[in-house]
C-alpha positions in Angstrom: -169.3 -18.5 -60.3 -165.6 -18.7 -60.0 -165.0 -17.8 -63.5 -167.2 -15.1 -63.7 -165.2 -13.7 -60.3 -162.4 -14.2 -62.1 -163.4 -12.3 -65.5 -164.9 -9.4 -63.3 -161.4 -9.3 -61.7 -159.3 -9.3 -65.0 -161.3 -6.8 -66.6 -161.8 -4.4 -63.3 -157.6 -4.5 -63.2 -157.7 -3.4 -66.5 -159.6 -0.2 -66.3 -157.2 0.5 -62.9 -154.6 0.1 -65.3 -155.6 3.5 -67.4 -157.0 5.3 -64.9 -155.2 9.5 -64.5 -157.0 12.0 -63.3 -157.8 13.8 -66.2 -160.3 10.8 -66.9 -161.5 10.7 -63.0 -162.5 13.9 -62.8 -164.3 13.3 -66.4 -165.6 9.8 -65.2 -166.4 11.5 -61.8 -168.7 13.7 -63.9 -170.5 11.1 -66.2 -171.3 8.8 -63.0 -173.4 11.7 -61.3 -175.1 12.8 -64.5 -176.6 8.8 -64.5 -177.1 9.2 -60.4 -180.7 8.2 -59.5 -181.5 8.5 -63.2 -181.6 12.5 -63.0 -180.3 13.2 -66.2 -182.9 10.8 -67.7 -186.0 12.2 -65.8 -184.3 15.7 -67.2 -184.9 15.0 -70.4 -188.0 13.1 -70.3 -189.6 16.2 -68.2 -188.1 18.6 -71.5 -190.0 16.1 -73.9 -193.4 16.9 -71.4 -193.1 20.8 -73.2 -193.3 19.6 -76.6 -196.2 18.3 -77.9 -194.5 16.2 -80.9 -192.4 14.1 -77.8 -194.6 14.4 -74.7 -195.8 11.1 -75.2 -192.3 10.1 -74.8 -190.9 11.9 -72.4 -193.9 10.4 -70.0 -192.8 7.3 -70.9 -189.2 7.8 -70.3 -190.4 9.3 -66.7 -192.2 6.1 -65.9 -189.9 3.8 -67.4 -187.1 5.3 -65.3 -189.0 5.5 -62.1 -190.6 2.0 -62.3 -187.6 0.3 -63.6 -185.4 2.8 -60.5 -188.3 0.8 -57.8 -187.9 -2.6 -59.9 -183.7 -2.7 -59.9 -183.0 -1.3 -56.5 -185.6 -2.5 -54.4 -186.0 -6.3 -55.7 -183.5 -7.2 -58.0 -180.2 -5.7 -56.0 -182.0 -7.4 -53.1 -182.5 -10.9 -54.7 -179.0 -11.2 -55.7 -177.0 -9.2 -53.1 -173.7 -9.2 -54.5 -171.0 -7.2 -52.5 -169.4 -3.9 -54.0 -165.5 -4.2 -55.4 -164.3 -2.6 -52.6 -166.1 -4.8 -50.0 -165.2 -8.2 -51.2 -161.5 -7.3 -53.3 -158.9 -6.0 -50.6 -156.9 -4.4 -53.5 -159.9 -2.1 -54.7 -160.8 1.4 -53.0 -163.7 3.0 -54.3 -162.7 6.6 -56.3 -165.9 7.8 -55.2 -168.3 8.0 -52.3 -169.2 4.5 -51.6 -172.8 3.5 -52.4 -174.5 1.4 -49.7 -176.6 -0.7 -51.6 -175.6 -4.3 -53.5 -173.9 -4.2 -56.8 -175.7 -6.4 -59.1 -177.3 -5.5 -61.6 -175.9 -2.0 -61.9 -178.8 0.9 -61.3 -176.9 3.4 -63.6 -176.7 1.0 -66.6 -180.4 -0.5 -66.0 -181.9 3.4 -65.8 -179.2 4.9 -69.0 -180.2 1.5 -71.4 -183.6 1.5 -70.2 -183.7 5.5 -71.4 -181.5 4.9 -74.5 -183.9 2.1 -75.9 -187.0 4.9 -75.1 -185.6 7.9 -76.7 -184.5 5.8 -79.6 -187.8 4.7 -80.2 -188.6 8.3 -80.9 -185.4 9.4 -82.4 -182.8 7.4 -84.4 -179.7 10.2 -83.9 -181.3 10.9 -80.3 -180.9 6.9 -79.7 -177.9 7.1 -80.7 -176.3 10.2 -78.3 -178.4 8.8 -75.9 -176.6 5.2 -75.7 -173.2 6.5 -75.9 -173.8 8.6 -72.9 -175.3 5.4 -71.5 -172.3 3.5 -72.1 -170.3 6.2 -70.7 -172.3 6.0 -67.7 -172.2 2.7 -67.3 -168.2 2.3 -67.8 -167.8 4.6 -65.5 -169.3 2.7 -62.8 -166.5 0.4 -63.4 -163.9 2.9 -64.0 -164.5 4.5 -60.5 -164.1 1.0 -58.5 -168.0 0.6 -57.7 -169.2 -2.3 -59.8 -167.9 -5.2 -61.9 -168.1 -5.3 -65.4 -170.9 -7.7 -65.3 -173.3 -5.8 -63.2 -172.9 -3.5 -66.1 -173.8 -5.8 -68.5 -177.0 -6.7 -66.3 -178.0 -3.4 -65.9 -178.0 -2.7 -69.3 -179.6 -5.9 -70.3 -182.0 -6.1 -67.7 -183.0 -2.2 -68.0 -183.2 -2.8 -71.7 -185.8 -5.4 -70.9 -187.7 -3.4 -68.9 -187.8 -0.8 -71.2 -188.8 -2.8 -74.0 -191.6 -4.6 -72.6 -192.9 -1.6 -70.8 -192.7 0.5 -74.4 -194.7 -2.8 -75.6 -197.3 -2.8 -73.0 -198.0 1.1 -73.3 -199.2 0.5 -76.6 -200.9 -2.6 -76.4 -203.1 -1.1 -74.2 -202.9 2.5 -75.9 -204.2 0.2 -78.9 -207.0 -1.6 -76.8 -208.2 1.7 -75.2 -208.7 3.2 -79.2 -210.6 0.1 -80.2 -213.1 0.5 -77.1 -212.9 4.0 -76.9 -212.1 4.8 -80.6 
């Protein structure tokens, strides 16, 4: 655990190093367009219109409100690690401090988990959608409210998720057809 303390620590100094606040204001921005998974549900609600993605955009809506239930109420409460700012006395958060625990990150979990969706449907849509998920997620570090690896859990762990929920949607999609069919 030490060393893992110890790369979290490099790595957040790092970013501090190249913060300005040009790229605040810009990461400031990205973080709250990832908050609570809004700007997912956004577009998986725009997907609901259309009747060539609905079927995705419902997905995306469950994924990110199951896997939202799934990261912050069990997993961030399993783990329990502290915030930057509450365990590091050289760290100050850039932005309103979250209350909850800081592993796995919920912004990376919900922006991978919604990345892996939309590119299921769309290979240049995957692909916007996971650079603004890995915006998203830096930003978390850049503004001094996770470590670098509760990023790297959120995204793994919400990539997961997705995944197996985009598996077991159509394994049963596939089962109800063959009854119903």
């Amino acid at each position: 655990m030490f060393y893992i303390q110890a790369f979290d620590n490099f790595l957040l100094q790092k970013v501090i190093n190249i913060q300005n606040p040009v790229l605040t204001s810009f990461m400031t921005f990205i973080t709250y367009l990832g908050s609570t998974g809004m700007c997912w549900l956004s577009i998986g609600l725009l997907f609901l219109f259309y009747r060539k993605t609905r079927e995705i955009g419902l997905i995306l809506i469950v994924t990110i409100i199951l896997g939202g239930l799934l990261n912050d109420l069990i997993l961030k409460n399993i783990f329990t690690r502290q915030r930057p700012f509450d365990s590091i006395s050289w760290v100050s958060a850039l932005i309103p401090k979250p209350s909850s625990y800081s592993f796995p990150s919920g912004h990376a979990f919900s922006s991978f988990a919604a990345a892996y969706i939309i590119a299921q449907h769309s290979k240049k849509g995957g692909i916007c959608a996971y650079i603004l998920a890995a915006l998203i997620a830096f930003s978390r570090v850049y503004l001094r409210v996770h470590y670098p690896t509760d990023i790297i859990a959120g995204a793994a762990f919400g990539t997961l998720f997705s995944v197996l929920l985009f598996i077991a949607y159509y394994h049963i999609k596939g089962l109800h057809k063959k009854r119903y069919g």
